[in-house]
MINULUM-400628 format. One record per atom (N, C-alpha, C): z, y, x. Coordinates in steps of 0.1 Angstrom, whole numbers, plus 5000, padded with zeros to 4 digits. Atoms other than C-alpha are relative to their C-alpha. Layout:
ZYX ...
# end
This chain:
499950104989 746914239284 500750065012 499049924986 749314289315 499949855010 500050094989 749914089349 500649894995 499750095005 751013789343 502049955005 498549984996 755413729342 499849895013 499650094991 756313569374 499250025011 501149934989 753513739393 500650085011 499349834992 754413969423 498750084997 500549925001 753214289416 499150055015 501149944987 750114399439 500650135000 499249884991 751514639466 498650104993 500749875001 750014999465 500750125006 500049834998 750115349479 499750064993 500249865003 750015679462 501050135001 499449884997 750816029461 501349984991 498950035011 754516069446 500550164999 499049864999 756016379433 501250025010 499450054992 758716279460 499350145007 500049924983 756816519489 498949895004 500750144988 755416179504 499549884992 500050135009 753615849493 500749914998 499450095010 754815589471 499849885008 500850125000 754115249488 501749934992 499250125009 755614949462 501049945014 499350094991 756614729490 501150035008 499349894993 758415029509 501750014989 498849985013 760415079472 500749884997 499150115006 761714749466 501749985007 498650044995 765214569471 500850044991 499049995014 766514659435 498550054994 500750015007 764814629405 498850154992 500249865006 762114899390 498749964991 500449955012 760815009359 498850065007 500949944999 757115069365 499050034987 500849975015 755415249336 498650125002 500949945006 752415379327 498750054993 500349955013 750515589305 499150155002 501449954995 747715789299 499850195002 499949874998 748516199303 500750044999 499149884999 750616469312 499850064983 500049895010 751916699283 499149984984 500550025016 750216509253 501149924991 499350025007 752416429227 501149864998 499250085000 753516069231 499749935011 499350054990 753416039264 501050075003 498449944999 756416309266 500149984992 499050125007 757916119242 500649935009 499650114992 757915809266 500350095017 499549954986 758616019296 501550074998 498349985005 761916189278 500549944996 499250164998 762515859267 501149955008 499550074983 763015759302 501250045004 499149864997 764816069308 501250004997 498749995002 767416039286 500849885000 500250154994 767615659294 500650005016 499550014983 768415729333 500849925001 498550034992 772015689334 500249854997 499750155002 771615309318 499449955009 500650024990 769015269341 500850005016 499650044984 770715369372 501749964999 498150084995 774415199360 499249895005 500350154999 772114889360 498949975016 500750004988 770814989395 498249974999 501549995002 767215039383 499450105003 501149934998 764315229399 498850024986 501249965010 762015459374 498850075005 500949884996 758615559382 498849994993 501449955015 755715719359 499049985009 501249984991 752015699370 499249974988 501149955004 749015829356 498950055006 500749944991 745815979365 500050125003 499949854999 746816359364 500449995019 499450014989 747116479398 501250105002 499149924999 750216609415 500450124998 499749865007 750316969408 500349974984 499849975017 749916879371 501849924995 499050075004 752416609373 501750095005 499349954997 754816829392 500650114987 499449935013 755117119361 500149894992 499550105014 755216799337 501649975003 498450044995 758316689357 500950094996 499549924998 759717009360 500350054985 499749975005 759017129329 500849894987 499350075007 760816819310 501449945003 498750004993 763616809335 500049795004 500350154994 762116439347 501349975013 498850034989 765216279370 499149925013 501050054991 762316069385 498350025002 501049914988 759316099406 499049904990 500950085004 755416039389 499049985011 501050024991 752915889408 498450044993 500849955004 749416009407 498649905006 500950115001 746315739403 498950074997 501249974998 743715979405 498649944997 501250115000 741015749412 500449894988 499850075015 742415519380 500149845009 500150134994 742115199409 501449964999 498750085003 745815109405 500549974986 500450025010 745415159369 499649854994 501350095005 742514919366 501149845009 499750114994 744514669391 501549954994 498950045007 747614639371 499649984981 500350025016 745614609337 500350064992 499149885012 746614969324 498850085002 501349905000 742915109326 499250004990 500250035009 741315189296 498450055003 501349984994 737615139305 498850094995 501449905004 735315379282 500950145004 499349844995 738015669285 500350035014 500149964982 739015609322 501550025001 498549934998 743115729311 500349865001 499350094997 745515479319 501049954992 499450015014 746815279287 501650015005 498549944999 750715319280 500449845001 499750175002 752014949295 500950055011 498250004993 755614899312 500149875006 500050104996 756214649338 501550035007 498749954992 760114569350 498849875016 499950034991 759914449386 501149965005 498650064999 762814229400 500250055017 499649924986 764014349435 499349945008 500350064990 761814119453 498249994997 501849945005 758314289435 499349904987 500650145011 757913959408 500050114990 499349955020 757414079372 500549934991 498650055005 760113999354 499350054979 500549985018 758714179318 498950085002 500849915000 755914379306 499449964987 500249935012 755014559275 499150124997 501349865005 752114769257 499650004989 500549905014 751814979231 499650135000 500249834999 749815279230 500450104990 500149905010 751115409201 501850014998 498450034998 755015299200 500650105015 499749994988 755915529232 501449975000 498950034998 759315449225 500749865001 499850164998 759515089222 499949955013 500350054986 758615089263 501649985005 498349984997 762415169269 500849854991 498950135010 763714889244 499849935003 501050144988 761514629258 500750015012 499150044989 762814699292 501149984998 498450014996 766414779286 500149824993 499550105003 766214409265 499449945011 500450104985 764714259295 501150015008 498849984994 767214349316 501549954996 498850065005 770114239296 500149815005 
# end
């Protein structure tokens, strides 16, 4: 289950590998790719984070914002970045409350299931997709949304 299409996406703050926080509302005025998914460095979520990765450049011909979020915090998310040569910045949900308010919180474990929402320049959601087990199908789904 995800937000519902046509919804604006509930604003939020958090920490951003950026240096500085994240607020949504701050980031808009061109379209973005908000995804995510439930840990640093396990198997198929770098999948869907090199996905992304190697995904950028269609992303940003098509003037699209990417940004990861999970509940790892900054330091961890910073060597995940680093060490997979991430082009964009993860956000860190610590507390799981943006998680839980975008319908990507998985309530006995607490991680943050793997669901992909596009955002249209004016914060609506335009698509959204989840699969926890497909991490590569999150990229197909959006880029066909976008078309």
């Amino acid at each position: 289950m995800a937000l519902p299409i046509g919804t604006s996406a509930p604003d939020f703050t958090l920490p951003s590998t950026s240096g500085s926080d994240f607020t949504l509302s701050k980031n808009l005025g061109k379209p973005l790719v908000l995804f995510f998914y439930p840990k640093d460095f396990t198997p198929g979520c770098t999948a869907e984070a090199c996905d992304f990765r190697d995904n950028m450049s269609v992303f940003s011909d098509l003037e699209v914002q990417v940004i990861g979020v999970s509940r790892d915090n900054i330091a961890t998310h910073n060597k995940f970045r680093a060490e997979h040569k991430l082009p964009y910045h993860l956000l860190a949900d610590v507390s799981g409350k943006i998680s839980a308010l975008y319908y990507a919180k998985i309530p006995v474990l607490g991680l943050s299931k793997r669901l992909t929402y596009l955002l249209n320049a004016e914060g609506k959601i335009e698509a959204a997709f989840s699969d926890m087990f497909d991490a590569k199908a999150h990229i197909k789904n959006m880029l066909k949304a976008l078309k």
